[in-house]
Rosetta silent file (secondary structure, phi, psi, omega in degrees, C-alpha in Angstrom):
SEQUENCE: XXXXXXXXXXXXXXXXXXXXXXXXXXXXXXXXXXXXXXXXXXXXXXXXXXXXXXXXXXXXXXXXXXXXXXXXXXXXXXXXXXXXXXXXXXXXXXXXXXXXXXXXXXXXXXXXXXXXXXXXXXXXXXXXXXXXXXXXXXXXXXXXXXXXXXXXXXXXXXXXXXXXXXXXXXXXXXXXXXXXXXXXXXXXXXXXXXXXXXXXXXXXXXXXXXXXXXXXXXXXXXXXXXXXXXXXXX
SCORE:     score description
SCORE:     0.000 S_00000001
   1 L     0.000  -30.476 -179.547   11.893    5.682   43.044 S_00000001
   2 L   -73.918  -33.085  162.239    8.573    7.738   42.942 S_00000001
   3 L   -94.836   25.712  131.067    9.915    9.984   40.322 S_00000001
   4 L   -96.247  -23.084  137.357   10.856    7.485   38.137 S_00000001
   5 L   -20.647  -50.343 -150.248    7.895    5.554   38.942 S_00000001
   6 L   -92.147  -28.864 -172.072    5.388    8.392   38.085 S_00000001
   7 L   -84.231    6.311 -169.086    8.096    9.679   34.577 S_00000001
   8 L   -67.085   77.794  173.216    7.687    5.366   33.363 S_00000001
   9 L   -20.637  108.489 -162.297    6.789    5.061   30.132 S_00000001
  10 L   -90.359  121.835 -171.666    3.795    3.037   29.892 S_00000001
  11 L   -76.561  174.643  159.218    2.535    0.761   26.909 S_00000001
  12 L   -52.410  135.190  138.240   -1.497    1.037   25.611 S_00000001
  13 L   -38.162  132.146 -166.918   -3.717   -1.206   27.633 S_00000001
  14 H   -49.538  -16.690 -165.308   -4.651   -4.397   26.892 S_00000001
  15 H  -104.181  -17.796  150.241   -8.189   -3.837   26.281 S_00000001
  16 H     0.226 -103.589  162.206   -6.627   -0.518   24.224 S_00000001
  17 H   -32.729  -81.326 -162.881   -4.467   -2.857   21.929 S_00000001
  18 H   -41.834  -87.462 -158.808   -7.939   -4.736   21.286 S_00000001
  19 H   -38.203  -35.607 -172.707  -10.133   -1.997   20.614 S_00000001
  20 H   -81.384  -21.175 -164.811   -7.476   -0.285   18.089 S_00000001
  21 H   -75.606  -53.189 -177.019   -6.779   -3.988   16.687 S_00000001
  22 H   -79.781    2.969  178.674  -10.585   -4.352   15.727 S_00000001
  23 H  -104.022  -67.588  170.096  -11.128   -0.875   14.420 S_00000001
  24 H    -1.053  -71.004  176.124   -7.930   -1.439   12.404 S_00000001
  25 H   -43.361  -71.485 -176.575   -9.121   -4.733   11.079 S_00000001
  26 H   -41.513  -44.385  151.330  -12.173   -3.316   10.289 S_00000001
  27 H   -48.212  -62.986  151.407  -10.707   -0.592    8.003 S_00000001
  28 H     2.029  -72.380 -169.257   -8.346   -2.750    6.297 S_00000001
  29 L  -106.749   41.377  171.159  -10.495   -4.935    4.904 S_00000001
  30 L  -105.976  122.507 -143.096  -12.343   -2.384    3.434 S_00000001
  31 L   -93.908  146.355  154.321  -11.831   -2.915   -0.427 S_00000001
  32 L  -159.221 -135.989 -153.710  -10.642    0.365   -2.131 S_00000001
  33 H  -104.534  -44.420  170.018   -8.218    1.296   -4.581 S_00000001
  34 H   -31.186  -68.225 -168.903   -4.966    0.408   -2.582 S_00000001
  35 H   -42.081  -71.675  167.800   -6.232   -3.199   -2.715 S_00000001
  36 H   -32.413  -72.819 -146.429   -7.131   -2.758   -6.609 S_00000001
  37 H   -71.076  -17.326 -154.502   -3.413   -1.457   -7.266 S_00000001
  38 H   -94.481  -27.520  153.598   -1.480   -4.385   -5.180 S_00000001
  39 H   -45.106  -45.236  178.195   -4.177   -6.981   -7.071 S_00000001
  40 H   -82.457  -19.746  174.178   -2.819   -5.666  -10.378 S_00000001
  41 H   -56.528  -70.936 -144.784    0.478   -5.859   -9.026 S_00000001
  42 H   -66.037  -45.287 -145.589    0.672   -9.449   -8.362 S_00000001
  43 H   -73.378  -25.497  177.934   -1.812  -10.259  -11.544 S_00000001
  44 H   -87.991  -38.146 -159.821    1.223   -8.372  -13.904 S_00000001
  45 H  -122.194   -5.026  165.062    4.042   -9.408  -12.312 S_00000001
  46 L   109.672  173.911  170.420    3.429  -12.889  -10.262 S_00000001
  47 H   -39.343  -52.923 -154.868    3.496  -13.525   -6.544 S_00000001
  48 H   -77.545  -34.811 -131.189    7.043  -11.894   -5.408 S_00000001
  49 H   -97.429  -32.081 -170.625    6.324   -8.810   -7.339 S_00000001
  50 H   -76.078  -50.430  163.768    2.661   -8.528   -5.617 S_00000001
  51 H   -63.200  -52.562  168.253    4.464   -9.174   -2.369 S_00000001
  52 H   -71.774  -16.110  160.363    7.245   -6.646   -2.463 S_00000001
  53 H  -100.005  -15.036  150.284    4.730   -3.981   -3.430 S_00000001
  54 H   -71.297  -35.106 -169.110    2.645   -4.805   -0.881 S_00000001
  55 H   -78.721  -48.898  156.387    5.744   -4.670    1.502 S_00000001
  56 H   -55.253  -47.038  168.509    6.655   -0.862    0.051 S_00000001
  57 H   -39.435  -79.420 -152.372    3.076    0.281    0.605 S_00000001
  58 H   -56.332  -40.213 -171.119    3.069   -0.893    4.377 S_00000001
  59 H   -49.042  -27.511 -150.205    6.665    0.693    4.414 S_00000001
  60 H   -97.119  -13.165  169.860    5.546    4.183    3.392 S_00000001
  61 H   -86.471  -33.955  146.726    2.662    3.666    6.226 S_00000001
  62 H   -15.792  -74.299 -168.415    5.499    3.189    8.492 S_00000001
  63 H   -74.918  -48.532  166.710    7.405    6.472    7.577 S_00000001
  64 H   -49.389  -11.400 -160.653    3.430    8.144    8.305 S_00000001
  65 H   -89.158  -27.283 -176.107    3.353    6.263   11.640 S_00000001
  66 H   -73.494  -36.296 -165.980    6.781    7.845   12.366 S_00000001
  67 H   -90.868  -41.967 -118.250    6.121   11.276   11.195 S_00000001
  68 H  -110.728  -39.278  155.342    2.799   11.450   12.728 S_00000001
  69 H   -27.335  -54.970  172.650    4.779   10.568   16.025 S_00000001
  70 H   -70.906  -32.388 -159.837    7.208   13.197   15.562 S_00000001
  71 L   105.506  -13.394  170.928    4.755   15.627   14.539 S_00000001
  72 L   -16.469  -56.174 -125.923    5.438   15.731   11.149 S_00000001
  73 H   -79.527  -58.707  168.867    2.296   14.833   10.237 S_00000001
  74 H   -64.772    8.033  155.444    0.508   17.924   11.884 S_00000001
  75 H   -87.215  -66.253  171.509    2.843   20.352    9.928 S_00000001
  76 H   -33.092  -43.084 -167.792    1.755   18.829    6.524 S_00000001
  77 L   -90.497   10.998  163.094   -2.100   19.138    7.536 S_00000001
  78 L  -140.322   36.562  153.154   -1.645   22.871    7.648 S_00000001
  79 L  -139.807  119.408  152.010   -0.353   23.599    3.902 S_00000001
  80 L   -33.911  -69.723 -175.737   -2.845   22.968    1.830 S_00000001
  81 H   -50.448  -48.092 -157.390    0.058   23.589   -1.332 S_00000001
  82 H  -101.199   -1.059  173.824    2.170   20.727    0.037 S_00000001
  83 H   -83.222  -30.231 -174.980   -0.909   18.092    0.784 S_00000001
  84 H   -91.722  -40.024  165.575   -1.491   18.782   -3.369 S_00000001
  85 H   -42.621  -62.168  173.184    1.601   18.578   -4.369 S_00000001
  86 H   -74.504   23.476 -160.421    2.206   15.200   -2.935 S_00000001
  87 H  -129.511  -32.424 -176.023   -1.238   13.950   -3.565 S_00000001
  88 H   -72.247  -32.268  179.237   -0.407   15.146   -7.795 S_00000001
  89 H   -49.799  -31.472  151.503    2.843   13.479   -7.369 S_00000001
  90 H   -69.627  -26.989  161.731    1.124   10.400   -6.555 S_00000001
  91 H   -64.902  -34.946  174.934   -1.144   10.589   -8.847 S_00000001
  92 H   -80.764  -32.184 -166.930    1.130   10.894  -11.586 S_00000001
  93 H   -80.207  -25.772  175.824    3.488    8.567  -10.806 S_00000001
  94 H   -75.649  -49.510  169.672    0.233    5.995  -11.074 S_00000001
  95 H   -35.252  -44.762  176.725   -0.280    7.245  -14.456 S_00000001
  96 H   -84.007  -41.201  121.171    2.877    6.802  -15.522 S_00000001
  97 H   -14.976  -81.828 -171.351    3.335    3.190  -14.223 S_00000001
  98 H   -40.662  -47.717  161.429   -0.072    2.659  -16.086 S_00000001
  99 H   -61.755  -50.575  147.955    1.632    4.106  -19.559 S_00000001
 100 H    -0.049  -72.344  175.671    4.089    1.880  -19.020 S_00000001
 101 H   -60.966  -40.245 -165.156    2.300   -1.110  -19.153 S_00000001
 102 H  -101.954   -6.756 -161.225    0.441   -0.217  -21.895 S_00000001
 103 H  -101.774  -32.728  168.164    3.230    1.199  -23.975 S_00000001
 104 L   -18.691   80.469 -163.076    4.844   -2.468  -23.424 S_00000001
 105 L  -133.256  127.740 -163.707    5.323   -4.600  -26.193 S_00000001
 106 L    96.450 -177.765 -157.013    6.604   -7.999  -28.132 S_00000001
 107 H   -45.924  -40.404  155.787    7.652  -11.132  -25.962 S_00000001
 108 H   -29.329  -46.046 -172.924    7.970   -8.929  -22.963 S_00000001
 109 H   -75.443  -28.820 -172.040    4.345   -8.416  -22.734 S_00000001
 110 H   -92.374    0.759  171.572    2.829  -11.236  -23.238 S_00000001
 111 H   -85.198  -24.069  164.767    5.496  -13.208  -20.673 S_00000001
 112 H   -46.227  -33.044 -159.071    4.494   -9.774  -18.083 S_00000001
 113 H  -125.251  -47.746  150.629    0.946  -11.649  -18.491 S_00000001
 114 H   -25.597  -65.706  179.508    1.433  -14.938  -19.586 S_00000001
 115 L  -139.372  104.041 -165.019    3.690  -16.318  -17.556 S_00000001
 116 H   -85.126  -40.013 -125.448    3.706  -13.599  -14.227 S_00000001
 117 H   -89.270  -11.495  177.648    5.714  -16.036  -12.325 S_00000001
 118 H  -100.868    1.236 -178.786    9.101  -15.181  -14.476 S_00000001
 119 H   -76.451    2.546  162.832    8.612  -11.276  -14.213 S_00000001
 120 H   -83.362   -0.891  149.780   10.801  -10.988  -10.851 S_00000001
 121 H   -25.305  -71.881  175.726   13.316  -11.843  -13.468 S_00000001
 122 H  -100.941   -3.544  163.694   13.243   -9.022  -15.108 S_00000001
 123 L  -115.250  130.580  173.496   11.838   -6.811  -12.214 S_00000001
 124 L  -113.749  170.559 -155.993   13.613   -7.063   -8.785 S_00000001
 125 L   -34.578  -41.076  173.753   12.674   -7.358   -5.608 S_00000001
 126 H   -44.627  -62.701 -143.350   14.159   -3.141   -5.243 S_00000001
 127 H   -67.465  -85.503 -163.329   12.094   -2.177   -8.277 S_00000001
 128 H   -74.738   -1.052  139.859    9.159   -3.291   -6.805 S_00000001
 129 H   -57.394  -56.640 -163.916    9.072   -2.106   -3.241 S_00000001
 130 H   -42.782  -47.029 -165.677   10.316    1.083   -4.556 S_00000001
 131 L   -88.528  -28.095  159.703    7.357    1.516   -6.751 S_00000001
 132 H   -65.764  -48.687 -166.172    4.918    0.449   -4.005 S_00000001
 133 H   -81.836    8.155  162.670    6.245    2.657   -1.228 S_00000001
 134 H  -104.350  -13.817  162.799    6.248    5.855   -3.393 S_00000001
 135 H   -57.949  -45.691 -173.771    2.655    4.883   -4.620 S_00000001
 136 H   -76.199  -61.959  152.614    2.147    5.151   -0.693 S_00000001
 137 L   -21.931  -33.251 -153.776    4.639    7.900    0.048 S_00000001
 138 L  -100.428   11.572 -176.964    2.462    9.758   -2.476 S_00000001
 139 L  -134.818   79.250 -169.917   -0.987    9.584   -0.468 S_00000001
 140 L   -78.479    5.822  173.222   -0.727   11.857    2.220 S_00000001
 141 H   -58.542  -19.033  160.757   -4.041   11.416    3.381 S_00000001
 142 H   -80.040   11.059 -166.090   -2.897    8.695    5.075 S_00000001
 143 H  -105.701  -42.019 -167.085   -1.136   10.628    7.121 S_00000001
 144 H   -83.098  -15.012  177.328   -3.734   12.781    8.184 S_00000001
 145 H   -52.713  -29.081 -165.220   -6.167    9.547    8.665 S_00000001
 146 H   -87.596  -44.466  167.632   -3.730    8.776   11.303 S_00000001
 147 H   -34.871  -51.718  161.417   -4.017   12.249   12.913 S_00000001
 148 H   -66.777  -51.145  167.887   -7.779   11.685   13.319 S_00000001
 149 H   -27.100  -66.966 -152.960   -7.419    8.282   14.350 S_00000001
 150 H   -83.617  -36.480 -164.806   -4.725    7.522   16.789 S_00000001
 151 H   -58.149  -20.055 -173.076   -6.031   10.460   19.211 S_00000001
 152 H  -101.246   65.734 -175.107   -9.173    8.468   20.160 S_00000001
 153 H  -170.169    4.225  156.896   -7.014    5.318   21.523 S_00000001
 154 L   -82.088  159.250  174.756   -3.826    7.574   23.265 S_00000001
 155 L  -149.577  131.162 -179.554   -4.198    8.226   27.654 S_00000001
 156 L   -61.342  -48.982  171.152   -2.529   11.146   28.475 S_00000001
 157 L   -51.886  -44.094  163.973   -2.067    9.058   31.791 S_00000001
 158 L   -76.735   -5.485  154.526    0.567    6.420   30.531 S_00000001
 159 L   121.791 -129.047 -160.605    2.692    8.558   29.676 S_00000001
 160 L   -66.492  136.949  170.800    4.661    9.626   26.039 S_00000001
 161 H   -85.040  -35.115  172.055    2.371   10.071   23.519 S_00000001
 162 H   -51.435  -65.146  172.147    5.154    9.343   21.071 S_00000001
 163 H   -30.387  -64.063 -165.753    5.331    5.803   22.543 S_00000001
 164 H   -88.308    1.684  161.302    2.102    5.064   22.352 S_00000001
 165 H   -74.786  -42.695 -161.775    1.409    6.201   18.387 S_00000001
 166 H   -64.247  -51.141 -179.035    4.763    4.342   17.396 S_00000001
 167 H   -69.213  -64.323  177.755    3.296    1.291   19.187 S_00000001
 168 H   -23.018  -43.706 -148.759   -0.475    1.520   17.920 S_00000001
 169 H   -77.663  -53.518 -160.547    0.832    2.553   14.453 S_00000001
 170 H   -48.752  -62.140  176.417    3.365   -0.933   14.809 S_00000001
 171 H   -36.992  -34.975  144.418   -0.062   -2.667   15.355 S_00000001
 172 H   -20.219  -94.702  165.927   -1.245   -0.979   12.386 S_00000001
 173 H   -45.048  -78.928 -160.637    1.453   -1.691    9.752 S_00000001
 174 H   -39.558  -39.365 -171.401    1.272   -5.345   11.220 S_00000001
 175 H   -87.394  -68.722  179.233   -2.397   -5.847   10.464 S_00000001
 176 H   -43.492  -46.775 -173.832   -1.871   -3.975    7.343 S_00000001
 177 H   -75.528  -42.224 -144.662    1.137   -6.044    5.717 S_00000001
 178 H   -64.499  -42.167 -161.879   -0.312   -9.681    6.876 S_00000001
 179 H  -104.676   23.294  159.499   -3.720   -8.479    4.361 S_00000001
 180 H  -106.835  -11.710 -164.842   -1.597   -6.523    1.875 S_00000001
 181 H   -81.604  -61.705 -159.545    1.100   -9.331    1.169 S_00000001
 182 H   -90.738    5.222  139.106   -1.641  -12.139    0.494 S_00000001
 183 H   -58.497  -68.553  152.663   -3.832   -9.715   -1.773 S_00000001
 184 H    30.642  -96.244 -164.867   -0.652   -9.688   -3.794 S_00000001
 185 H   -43.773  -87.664 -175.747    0.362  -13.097   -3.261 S_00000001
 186 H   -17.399  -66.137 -176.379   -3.250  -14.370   -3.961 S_00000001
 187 H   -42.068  -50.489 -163.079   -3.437  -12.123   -7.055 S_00000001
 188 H   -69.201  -55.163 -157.498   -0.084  -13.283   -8.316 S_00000001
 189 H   -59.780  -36.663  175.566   -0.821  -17.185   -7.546 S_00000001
 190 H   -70.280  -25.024 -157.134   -4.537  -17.220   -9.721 S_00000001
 191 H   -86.954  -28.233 -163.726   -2.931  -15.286  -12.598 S_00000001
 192 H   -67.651  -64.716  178.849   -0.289  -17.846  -12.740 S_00000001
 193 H   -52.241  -41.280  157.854   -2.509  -20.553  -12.629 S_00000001
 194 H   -32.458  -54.281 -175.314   -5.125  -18.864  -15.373 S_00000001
 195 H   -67.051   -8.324 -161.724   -1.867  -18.526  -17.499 S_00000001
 196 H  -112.462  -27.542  172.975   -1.196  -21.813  -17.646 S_00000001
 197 H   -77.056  -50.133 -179.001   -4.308  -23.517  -18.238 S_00000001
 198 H   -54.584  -35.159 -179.947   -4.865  -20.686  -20.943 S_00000001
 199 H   -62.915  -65.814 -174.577   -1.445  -21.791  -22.494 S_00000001
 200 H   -61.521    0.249  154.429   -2.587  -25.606  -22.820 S_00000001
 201 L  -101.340   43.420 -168.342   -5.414  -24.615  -24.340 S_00000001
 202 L    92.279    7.476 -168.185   -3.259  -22.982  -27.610 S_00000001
 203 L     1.390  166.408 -148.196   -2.410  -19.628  -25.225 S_00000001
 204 L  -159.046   90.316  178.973   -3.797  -16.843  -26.763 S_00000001
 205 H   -45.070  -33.269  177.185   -1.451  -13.821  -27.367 S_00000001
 206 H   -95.343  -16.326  170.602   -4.511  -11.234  -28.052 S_00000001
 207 H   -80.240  -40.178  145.954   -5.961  -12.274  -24.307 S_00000001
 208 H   -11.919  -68.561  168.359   -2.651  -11.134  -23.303 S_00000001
 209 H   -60.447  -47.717 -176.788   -2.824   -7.783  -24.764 S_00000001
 210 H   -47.541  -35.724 -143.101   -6.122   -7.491  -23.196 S_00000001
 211 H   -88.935  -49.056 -147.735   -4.996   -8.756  -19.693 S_00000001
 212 H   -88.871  -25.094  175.833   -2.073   -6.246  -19.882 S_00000001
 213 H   -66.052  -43.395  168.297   -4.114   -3.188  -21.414 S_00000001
 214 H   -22.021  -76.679 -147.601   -6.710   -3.924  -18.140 S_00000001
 215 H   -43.426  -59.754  176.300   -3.766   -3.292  -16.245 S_00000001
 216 H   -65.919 -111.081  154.627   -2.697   -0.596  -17.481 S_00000001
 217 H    55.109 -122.088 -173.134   -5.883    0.721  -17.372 S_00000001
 218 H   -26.811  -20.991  178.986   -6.605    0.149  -13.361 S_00000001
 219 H  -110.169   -9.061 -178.394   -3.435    2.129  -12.479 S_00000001
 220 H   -84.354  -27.380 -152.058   -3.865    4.985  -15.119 S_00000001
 221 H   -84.460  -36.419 -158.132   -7.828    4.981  -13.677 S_00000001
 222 H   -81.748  -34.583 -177.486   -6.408    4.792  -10.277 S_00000001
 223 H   -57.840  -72.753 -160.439   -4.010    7.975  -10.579 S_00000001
 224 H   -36.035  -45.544  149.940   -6.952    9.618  -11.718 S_00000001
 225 H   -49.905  -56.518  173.703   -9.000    8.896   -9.063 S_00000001
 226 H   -57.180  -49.513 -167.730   -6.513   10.329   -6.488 S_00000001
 227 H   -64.959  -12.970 -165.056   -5.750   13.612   -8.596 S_00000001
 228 H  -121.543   20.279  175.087   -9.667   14.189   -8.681 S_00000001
 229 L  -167.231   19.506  162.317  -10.671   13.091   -5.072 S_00000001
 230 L    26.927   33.154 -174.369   -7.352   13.615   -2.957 S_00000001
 231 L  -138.354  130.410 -172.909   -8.373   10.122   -1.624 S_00000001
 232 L  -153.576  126.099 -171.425   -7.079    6.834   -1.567 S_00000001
 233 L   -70.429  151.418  170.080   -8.224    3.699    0.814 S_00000001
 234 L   -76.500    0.000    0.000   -5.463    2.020    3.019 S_00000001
């Protein structure tokens, strides 16, 4: 009983679990460019679309809290080559999204902006996870944020270290989805409403283009920003 006593995996303390909860929190809700892309999400594509790309994001912070467990994470952070690779791959992949948008054109576009609330129609629920969790996949910095991070809120003393990143990191992702879903959500639900009052007043086909060139815009501006600063807020 004493050596299975002394081998028990233990979770973080309660007062831990706090401390990691409010430094979490704190981070979060720090507006950066993550926020900006899941806002243009929902504002292009309506609530669900804003939601399921919030819901890929958190995923691909998942698959860091898992590697970073594993150890992954600290293999990555010592090639240089493969932190750029995945950081242009992300970048481009924003870029490209962004051309997209703006390359868009005829009743599609202006019902993309018009009326967001029928684009899971034509995008589904797959599409747009997909395209969130390789925007996230595609920022490994969050992987090494977690490297720096998790170590000052593990005790050596409770036991598996694996245990206790997989749980912090759960705490994480948890924190993370509840304020990435309802920017989204939020995003999707004003543009809806915007569109609709702008329709009863004659809708207006050139505010449209504008709304959707923005768009495009904020995600080709956002790749850029990662490829030139190998940084991207959570």
């Amino acid at each position: 009983m004493g050596v299975a006593g002394s081998t028990m995996v233990r979770m973080p303390s309660a007062p831990t679990l706090a401390a990691f909860a409010g430094a979490s929190l704190m981070l979060i809700l720090l507006p950066g460019p993550a926020m900006l892309f899941l806002v243009a999400r929902g504002v292009a594509g309506g609530r669900r679309v804003g939601i399921m790309s919030a819901l890929g994001v958190d995923s691909a912070t998942a698959t860091f809290v898992v590697a970073t467990a594993l150890g992954l994470t600290a293999v990555l952070a010592t090639s240089a080559l493969a932190l750029s690779v995945v950081r242009f791959v992300g970048a481009g992949y924003l870029v490209w999204l962004g051309i997209g948008v703006l390359r868009r054109r005829g009743a599609d576009a202006v019902t993309a902006v018009e009326t967001p609330t029928a684009a899971p129609a034509r995008q589904s629920d797959w599409t747009s996870w997909r395209q969130g969790y390789v925007v996230g996949i595609a920022n490994p910095k969050v992987a090494l944020f977690f490297l720096a991070f998790f170590p000052q809120f593990l005790d050596p003393a409770r036991g598996s270290m694996t245990v206790q990143i997989l749980v912090l990191g759960a705490v994480f992702v948890a924190i993370g989805t509840v304020f990435d879903t309802s920017y989204g959500a939020l995003a999707g639900t004003i543009s809806a409403r915007m569109a609709r009052r702008r329709a009863e007043r004659n809708g207006s086909d050139q505010r449209s283009a504008k709304g959707r060139i923005a768009i495009g815009l904020t995600y080709i501006g956002l790749g850029g920003f990662t490829a030139a600063t190998g940084t991207r807020a959570l």
